[in-house]
N, C-alpha and C positions, 0 to 999 in steps of 0.2 A: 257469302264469299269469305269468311273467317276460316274456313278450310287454309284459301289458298295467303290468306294475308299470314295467318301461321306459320306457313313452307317457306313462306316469302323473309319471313325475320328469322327462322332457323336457318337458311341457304347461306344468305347474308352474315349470320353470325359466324357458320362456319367457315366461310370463305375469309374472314377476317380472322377469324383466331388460329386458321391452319397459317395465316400470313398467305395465303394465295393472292390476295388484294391488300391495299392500302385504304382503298377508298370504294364504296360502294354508294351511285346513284340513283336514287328510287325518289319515290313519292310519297309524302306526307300531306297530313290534313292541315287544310290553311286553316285562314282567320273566319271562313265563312263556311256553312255545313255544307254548301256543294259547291265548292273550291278546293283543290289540292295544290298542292306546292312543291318544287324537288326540294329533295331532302340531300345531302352528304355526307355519310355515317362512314367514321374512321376510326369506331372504336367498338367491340360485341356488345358491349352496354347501349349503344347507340342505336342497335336496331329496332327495338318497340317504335323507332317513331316512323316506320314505313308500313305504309297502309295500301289498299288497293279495294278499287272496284270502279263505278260506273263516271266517277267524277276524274280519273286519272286523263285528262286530254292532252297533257303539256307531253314533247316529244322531246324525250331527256338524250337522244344520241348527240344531239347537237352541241352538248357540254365535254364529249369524248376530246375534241380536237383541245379544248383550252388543257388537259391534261396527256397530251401526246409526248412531251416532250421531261413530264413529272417521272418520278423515281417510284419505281415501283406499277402494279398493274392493278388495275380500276373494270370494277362490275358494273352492270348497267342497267337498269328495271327495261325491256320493253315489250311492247305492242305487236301486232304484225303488220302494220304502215312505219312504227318508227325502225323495226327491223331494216325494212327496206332502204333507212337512213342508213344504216350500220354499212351495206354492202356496199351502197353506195359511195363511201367515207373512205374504206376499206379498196375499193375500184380507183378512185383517184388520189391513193396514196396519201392519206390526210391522216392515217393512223394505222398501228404498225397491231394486226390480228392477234400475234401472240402476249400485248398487254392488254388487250380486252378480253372481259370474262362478261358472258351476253345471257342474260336471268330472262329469259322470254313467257310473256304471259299470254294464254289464246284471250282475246279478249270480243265480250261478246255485243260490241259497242260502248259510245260514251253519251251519257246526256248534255244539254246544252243547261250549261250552269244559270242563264238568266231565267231561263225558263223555269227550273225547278225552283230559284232564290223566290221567283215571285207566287209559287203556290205554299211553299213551306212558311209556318210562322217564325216570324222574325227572332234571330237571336235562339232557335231551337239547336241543340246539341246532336251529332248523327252518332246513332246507336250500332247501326248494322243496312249492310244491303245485301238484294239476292236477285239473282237474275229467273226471273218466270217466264223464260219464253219470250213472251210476247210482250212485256213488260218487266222494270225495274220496281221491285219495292224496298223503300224506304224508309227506316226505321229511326224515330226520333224519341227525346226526350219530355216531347211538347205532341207526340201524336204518330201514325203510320201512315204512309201517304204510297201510293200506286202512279206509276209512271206510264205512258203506251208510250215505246221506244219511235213507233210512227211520227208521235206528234211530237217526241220528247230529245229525239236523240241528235246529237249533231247529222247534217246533211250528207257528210263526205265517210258518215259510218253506217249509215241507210243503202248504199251501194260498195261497200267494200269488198274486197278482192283477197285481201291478204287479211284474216283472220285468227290467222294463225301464223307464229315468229317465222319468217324465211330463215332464219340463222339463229341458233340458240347453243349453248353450254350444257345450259341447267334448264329447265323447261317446267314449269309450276301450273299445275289442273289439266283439265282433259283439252283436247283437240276440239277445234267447234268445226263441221259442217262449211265446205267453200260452196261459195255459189255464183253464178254468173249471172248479170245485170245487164240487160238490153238495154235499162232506161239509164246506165251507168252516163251517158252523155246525152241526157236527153234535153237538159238546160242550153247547151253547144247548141244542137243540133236544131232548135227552137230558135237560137240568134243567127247561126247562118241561113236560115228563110230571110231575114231583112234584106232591104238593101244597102248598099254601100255606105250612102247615106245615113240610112237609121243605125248603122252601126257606128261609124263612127258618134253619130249624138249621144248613141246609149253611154259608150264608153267615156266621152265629153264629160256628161253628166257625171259617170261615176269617179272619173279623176280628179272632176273640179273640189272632190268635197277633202282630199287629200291632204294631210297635214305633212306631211314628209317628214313623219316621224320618226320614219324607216325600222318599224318596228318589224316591216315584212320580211325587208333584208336581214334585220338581225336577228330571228330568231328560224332562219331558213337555214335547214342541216348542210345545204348545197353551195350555201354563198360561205367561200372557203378561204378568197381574196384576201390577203395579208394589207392590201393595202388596197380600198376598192374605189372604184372609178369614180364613185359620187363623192368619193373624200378628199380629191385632188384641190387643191390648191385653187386650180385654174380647168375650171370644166371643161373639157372639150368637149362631151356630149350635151351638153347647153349651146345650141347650133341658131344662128339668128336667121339661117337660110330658108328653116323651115316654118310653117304656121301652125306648128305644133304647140299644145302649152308645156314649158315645163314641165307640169306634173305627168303627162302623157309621154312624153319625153323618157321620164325619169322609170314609169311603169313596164312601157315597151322596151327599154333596154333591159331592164333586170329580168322580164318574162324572156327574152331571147339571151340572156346569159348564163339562162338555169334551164334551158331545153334542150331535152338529153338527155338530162339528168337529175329534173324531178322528179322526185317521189311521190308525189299527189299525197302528200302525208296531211295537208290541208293546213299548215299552223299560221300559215302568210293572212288567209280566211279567216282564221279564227281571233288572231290577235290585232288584227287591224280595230282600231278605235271608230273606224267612219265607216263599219261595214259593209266596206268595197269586197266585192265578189272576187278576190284576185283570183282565187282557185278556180273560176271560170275561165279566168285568161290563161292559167296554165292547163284545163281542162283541153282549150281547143288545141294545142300543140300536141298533147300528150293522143288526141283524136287524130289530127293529122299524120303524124308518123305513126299511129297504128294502121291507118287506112295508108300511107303511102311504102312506110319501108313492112308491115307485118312486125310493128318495133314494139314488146312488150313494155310494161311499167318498168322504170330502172328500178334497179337494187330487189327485182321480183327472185331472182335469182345471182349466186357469183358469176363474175365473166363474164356477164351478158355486156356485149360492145353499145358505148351511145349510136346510136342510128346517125349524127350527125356528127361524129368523131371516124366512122368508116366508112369506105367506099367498094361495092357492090358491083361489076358489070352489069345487073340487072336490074343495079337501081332506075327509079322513072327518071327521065331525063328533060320533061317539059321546059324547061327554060333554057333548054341547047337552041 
């Protein structure tokens, strides 16, 4: 992947030294060899420190909106799940097209960083990666190590859809291969067999363990809220009517305040500390308005309308 990390800090430099951008966000290598970090490079000198390949998970459109209102127009490393963030951003008017400049990479998945931290030797330096198909290798200081993306890769990149940028400027390596996933909702489709019952418990179970750290809300491309409901003062959605807990309370409103209009970009999943499955909760929403309105993944496309922002004469009408 040095090919594309290459293109990647020449694009970057030139867009900075033409003065097309002020500021260019991408990804840089963390503190740990399968950790990345974003990076914000506002100077041609500055672009060595952007890097790319299998560790890149963090979904940097979500940084676009803190710079909406900044002087000058800003680039943006992405994915084909964070693109979908872009259009979507872009759709509900949170950021204005002609200051963003969109560096789209096909990306051919990402690993799950605890998984590789714990086969790699501690405190190893990463040398280089490359994508084999059917696995990542992994090239270190301390040794070469082989990844099976099956066992290796995040979940929500094991069924992906968008593999490639929906929206791009500049566009950096080849196009990958789309493919369609029957088993795309097959986790959903396994908890609505329960009953009512066992779902609620399951769910119980997984909201008791919630810290309300709201690290899902803050780092969700979609939650756009200047001022959001769970920051009030005086909760209104803290209801003593209901025998809900809080923290289910707190879950179900945010999964029905970003239905429509998520992305299934997965980061609510990934960044949660109590590894509650949220991307399942928004898994079934994004299942149900495809079986009920034929409603694509938002931001899969521009101008594609939320399924529950329009209204259809031939939508289903069962609760009439």
């Amino acid at each position: 992947m040095m090919d594309v990390i290459q293109q990647l800090r020449e694009q970057a430099k030139k867009l900075l030294e033409e003065k097309k951008v002020t500021l260019v966000i991408g990804f840089g290598q963390g503190t740990e060899l399968a950790r990345t970090t974003p990076v914000f490079i506002d100077s041609p000198e500055g672009v060595s420190a952007l890097t790319w390949g299998p560790f890149c998970a963090n979904n940097l459109a979500k940084y676009l909106t803190d710079y909406k209102n900044a002087e000058g127009n800003v680039a943006v490393v992405v994915k084909g799940c964070d693109a979908r963030s872009v259009i979507r951003l872009l759709d509900d008017n949170q950021i204005s097209r002609d200051k963003v400049v969109v560096i789209g990479v096909p990306c051919p998945g990402q690993l799950e960083w605890q998984k590789v931290a714990a086969e790699v030797k501690p405190g190893a330096s990463l040398k280089e990666t490359a994508d084999n198909g059917e696995s990542f290798s992994v090239k270190t200081d301390a040794g070469d190590y082989s990844f099976n993306k099956k066992d290796y890769m995040l979940h929500r990149c094991l069924v992906c859809e968008n593999p490639n940028p929906v929206i791009s400027d500049i566009t950096i390596g080849k196009e990958l291969p789309v493919k369609t996933y029957e088993e795309r909702f097959a986790e959903v489709s396994e908890l609505e067999q329960k009953s009512t019952e066992d779902k609620s418990a399951y769910w119980d179970k997984q909201f008791s363990r919630c810290l309300r750290c709201y690290a899902c809300r803050n780092v969700c491309s979609v939650c756009t809220c200047q001022i959001c409901v769970f920051d009030q003062m005086l909760p209104m959605w803290v209801s003593k009517r209901t025998n809900l807990s809080e923290n289910t309370m707190f879950h179900i409103t945010r999964a029905f305040h970003v239905a429509g209009r998520c992305v299934d970009c997965g980061e609510c999943d990934r960044v949660c500390p109590m590894d509650i499955p949220l991307r399942k909760l928004n898994q079934k929403i994004h299942k149900d308005l495809g079986d009920l309105f034929d409603s694509p993944t938002p931001g899969s496309k521009p101008g594609i309308p939320s399924a529950l922002g329009e209204f259809s004469p031939g939508d289903p009408e069962e609760f009439m």
